[in-house]
N, C-alpha and C positions, 0 to 999 in steps of 0.2 A: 393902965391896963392894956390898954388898945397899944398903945407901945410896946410893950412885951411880948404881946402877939405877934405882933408882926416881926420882930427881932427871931423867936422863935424860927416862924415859916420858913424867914430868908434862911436861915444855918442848916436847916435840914433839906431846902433845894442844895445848900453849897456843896453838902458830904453826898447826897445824891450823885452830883455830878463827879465827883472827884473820886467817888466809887466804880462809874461806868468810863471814864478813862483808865484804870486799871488792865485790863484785857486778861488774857491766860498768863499763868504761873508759869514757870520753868517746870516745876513736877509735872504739870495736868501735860504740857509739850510731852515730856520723855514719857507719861503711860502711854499719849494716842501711838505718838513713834512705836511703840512696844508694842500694841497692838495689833499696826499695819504692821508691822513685822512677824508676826504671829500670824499671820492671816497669811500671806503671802510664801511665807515659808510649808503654807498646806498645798496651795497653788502651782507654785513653780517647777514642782518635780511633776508634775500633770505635762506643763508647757514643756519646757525641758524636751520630755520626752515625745513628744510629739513632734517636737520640732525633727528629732535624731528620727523618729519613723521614717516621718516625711522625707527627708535626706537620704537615709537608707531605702526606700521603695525608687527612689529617682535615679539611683545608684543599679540598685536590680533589672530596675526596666531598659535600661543602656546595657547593661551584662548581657541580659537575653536576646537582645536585639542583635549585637556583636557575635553569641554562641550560634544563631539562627542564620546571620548573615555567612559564618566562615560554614556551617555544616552546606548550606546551600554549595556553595564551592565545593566542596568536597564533593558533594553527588555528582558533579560534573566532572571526576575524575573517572578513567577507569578502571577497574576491579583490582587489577594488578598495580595501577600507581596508587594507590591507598596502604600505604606502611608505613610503618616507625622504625624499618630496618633499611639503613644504608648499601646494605650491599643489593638491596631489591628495587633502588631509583634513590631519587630527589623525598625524599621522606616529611611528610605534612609539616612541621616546622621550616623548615625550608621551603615549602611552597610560598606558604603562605605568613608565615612569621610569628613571633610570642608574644606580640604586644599588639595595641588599640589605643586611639585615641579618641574620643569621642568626648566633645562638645566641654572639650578642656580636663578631660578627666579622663586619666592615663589605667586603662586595663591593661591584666595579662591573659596570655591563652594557653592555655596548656591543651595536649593532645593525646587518647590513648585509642589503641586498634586492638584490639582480641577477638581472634578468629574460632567460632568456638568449636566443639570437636563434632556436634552433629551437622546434617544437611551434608554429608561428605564432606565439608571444611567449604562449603560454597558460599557462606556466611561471614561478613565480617562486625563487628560491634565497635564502633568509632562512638568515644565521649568527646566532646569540645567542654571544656572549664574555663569560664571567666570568671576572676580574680582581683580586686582592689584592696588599697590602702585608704581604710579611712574609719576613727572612732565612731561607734563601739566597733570592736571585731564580728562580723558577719559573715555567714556561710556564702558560699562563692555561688553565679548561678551556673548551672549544668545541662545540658542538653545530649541525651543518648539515642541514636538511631540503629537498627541494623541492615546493611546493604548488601543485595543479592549479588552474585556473580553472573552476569547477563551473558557473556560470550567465553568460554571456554576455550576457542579456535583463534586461529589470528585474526583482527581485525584488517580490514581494509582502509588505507589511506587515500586510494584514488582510484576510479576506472574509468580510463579513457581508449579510445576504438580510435584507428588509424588506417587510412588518410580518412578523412570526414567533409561533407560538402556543404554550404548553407542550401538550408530546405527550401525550395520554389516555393513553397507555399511561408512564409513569409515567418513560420515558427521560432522559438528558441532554439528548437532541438535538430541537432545533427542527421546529415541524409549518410549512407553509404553505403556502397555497391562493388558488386566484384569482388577483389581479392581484400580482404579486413583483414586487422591483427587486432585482438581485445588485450587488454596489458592492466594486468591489475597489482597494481604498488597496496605492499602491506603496511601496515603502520609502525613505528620504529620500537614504538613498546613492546612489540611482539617477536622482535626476530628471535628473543628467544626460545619461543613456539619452535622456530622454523631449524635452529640452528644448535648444536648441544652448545658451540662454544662462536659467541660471534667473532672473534678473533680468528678464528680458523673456519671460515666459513664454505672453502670447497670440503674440508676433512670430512665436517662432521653437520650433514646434511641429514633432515629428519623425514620420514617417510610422512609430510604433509601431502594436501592437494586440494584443488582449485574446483569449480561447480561454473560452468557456463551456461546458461537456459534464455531465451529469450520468450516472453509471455505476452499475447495481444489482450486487447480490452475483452474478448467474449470467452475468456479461460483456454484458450490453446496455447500449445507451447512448442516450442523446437530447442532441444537442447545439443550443445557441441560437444565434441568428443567421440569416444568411442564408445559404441552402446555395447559391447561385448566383457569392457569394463567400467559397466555404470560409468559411464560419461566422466570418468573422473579424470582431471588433468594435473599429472602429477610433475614430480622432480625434472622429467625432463623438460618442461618448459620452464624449470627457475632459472630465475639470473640475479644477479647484483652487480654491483658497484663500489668503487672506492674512492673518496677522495684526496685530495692532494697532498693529505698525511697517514694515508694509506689506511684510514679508518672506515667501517663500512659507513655507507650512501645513503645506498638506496636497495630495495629488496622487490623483487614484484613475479607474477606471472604474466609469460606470453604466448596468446595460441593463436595460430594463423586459421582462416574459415574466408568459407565463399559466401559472400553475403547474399548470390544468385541462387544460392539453395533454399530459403527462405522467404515466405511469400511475401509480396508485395504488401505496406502498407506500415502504421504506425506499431513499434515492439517496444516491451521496456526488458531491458538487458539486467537481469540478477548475477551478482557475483559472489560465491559463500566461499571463503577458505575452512578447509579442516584441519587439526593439528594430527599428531599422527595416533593421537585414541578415538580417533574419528569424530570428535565434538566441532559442531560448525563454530564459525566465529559471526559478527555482525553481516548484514544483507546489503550489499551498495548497489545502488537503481541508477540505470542512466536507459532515458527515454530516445526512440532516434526511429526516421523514417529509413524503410530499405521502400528503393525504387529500380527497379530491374525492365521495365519493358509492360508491354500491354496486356492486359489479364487474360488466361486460359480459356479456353474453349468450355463453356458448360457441360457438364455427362449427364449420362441418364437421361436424353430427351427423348421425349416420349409424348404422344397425343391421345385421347382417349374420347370418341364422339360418343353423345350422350342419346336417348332412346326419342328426345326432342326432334331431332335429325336436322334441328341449325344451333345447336352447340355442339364445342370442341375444348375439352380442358387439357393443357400442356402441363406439363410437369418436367422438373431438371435438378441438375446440383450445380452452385456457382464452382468457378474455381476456390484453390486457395487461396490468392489474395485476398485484402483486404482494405484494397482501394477502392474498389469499383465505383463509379458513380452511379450505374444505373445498364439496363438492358437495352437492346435493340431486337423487336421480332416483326419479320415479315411472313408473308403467306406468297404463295401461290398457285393455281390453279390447274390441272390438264385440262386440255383443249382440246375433244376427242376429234375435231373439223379437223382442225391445223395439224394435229399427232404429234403434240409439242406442250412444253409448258407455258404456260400466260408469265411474262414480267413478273420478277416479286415485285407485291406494293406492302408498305408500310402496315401493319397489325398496330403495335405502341412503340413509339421511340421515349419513354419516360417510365420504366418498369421498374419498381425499385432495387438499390443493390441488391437487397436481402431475401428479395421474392423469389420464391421455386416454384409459383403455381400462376396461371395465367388461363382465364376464361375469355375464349371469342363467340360472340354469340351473334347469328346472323337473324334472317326469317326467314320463313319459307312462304310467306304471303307473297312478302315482296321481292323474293327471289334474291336476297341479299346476301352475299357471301358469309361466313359457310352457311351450305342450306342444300338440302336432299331430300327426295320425296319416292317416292316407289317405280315413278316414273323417271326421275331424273336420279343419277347416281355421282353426282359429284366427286371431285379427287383433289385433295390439296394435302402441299408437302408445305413446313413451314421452316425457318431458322433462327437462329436468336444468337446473339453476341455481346459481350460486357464492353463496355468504356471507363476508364479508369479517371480520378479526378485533377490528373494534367492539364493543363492550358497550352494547347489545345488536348482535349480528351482522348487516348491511346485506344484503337478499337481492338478487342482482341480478336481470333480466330470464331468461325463463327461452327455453328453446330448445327444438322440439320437431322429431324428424322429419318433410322434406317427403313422406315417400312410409311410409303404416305397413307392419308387417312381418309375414308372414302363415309358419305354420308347418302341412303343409310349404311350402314353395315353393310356386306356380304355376307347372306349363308350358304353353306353346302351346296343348297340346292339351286344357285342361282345361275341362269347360263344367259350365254349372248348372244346378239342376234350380228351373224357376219351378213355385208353389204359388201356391193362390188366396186366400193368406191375405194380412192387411192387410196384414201385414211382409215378404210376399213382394216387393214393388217395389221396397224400402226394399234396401240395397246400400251395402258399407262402400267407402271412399274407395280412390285406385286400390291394388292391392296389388302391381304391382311390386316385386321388392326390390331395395335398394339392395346398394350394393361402399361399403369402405373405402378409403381414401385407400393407394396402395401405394407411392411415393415423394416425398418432400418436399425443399426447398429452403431453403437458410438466407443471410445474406450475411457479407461481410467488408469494412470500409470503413478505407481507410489516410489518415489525416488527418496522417499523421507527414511530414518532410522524407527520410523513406529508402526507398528500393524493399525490398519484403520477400519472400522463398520462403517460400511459406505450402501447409504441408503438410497434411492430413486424414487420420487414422489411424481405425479402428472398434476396437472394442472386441479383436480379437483381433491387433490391430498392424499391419492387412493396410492398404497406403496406397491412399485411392481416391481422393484429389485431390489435386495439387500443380501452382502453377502461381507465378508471379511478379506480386504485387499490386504495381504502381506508386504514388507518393508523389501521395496525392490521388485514388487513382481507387475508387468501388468496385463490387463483382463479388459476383455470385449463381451459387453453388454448387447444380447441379441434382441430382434424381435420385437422393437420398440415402433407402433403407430406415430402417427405423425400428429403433432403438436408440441405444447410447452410442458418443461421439466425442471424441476428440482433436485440437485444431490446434496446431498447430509454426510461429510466428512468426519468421523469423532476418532479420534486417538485412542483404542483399547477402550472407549467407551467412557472415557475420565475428562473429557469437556474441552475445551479449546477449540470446537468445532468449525469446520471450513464449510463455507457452505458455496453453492455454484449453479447457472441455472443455462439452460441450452434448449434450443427449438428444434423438432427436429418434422421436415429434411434438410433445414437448412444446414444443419451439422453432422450430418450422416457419415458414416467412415472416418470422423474425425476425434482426438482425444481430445475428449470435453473437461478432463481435469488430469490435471499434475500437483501430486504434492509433494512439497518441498521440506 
């Protein structure tokens, strides 16, 4: 019995065993296959597509980049070289080309220009189109701007001023003096601005012209030309050139000027061509010192003693220049002993350029110049002269009051007492005094194509002139006290405003604004 059992046990470990060496069937294989396949066939058009996104977004982001980089280019052309028509230049395909390569991946560029009918036609509408081959088919990327017509008139290619000298003072910019020629080379895009046919270029010459002005740092200006025809410099200063196969060159104007007519000091030289509907073209700046001699004698000097009777306030106007480095004023005294004037001595030798107004103040305790008392009538003439900022400093002509200045005062009723000494006869020059200047005048000259409201603020906002300067006309502002000012230039009142600020006496009789 115990035999049998055991015989049993061991047969059913054997099939045990020999059951778990079996493994998976070929059927149970091909359902799981069937399965992952089933599953995976939900999955893959997910992935797939994702992948193609992804490719395609890495595609578009190089397209725009490339659309982006060529429109840039193109803003840098100007107005007139922006065409898809050959007979109007080098046409954007030609500048720049149809194709891109980028990071191994070959674009195309396509190009279109339409000019559309409003804004006068001053408008141009440029598309750039970037363009690839690559599955699935994809919209191209595009980029549309539209770009203004900035200069109507011919540009300028160069303005240069002749002979020219390096500046003493150690600058970049050009000195020149005497006899100048300014010559302003047009740019080659434009001659046919200037010319109906460049090929025939004496025949068929267009009633263009040229704008010379030169402008200092504090808004004054001096323009060349003729002022009886608005300063314009027309045809007869063109010229050109040809070269060695008889094609035009070179295009420019030329006008000859004295650069001694022009005050002393640093100018920036503007040059505007117009075509012949009068639209300017671009502004070319060329900065440069005129140096002609020692600065002008000051005007308007004038002394004024105060009721203290040891002050004296001086008042004047520099010259025109605008070098000056600084003033020089001395005093001097009548000597009713001697019947003679006392040595000038020194008042300040450090007044600054821009000063009009000068206080001496003496005592009358200590009998210190100037100084007057009812007993004593004191008399002093004083002078003052500019130095210019040369190494060594140029002094100019010097100015002296017409009438000297007596402390106190004289009135009507004052008389003197004659002595029988020699110097009793002997009488200083008249002693009247003088008044300061109490209101002053400055101008505004509109050389521009636009009527302007031109406004005049003082220093605390309070408006004491406003009127309407017309296109070409200009106009002297009266009556103006002495201090700081503001002008408010507006164009018809539609914004672009100029605005300009001037001290006054320092700018008295002078044109505090030009507009261009």
């Amino acid at each position: 019995m115990t035999q049998r059992f055991s015989r049993l046990t061991n047969r059913s470990h054997t099939q045990a065993a020999h059951a778990n060496n079996q493994g998976f069937t070929l059927i149970e294989v091909m359902v799981a296959v069937l399965l992952l396949f089933a599953a995976l066939a939900g999955i893959l058009p997910f992935f797939l597509t994702g992948l193609s996104q992804a490719s395609t977004d890495r595609y578009r982001s190089i397209a725009n980049n490339v659309a982006r980089e060529r429109m840039e280019e193109i803003r840098q052309l100007d107005y007139r070289e922006i065409t898809m028509d050959s007979d109007e230049g080098a046409t954007l395909p030609e500048r720049f080309g149809t194709t891109a390569n980028q990071r191994g991946i070959d674009f195309t560029v396509d190009y279109n220009v339409d000019s559309p009918t409003y804004e006068q036609g001053t408008l141009k509408k440029v598309t750039v189109t970037v363009s690839w081959t690559a599955p699935p088919e994809v919209s191209a990327a595009s980029m549309t701007t539209l770009i203004h017509q900035q200069f109507l008139g011919p540009r300028g290619a160069l303005l240069e001023l002749l002979p020219t000298y390096d500046d003493p003072f150690g600058t970049p910019f050009s000195w020149i003096k005497s006899s100048t020629q300014a010559k302003y080379h047009l740019a080659e895009a434009d001659w046919g601005l200037v010319f109906g046919d460049i090929t025939r270029p004496a025949d068929t010459v267009l009633p263009v012209y040229v704008r010379f002005a030169f402008f200092n740092d504090d808004g004054g200006s001096v323009a060349l030309g003729d002022h009886e025809d608005d300063c314009r410099i027309g045809t007869d200063y063109l010229d050109w050139r040809f070269d060695d196969e008889g094609a035009l060159d070179d295009v420019w104007f030329a006008y000859d000027f004295d650069a001694g007519d022009i005050p002393d000091g640093y100018w920036e030289l503007r040059a505007v061509a117009y075509n012949q509907y009068e639209q300017p073209g671009n502004v070319w700046r060329l900065r440069v010192l005129i140096e002609n001699g020692a600065p002008a004698a000051p005007t308007d000097f004038v002394a004024v003693p105060e009721s203290d009777n040891e002050t004296i306030t001086l008042y004047w106007l520099g010259g025109p220049e605008l070098d000056r480095d600084h003033y020089i004023l001395e005093r001097c005294k009548w000597d009713p002993v001697a019947g003679n004037w006392t040595a000038w001595d020194p008042v300040s030798e450090s007044i600054g350029p821009k000063q009009v107004s000068y206080v001496d103040h003496g005592s009358v305790t200590d009998e210190e110049d100037p100084w007057g008392d009812t007993d004593t009538q004191n008399t002093y003439n004083y002078r003052i002269w500019a130095v210019d900022k040369c190494d060594p400093g140029l002094e100019g002509p010097t100015a002296e009051l017409e009438e000297p200045v007596v402390l106190p005062p004289l009135t009507t009723t004052t008389t003197t007492e004659t002595t029988t000494s020699s110097t009793s006869t002997t009488t200083p020059p008249s002693t009247t005094p003088t008044t300061a200047p109490s209101t002053y005048s400055v101008g505004i000259t509109n050389n521009s194509k636009d009527n302007y409201d031109v406004v005049i603020k003082d220093s605390s906002q309070h408006t004491v002139y406003s009127q309407k300067v017309h296109k070409g006309d200009s106009v002297t502002v009266p009556n103006l006290g002495p201090g700081d000012y503001q002008v408010y230039a507006d164009p018809d009142g539609q914004g672009s405003q100029v605005t300009q600020s001037f001290s006054l006496p320092a700018q008295a009789g002078q044109t505090i604004l030009t507009l261009m």
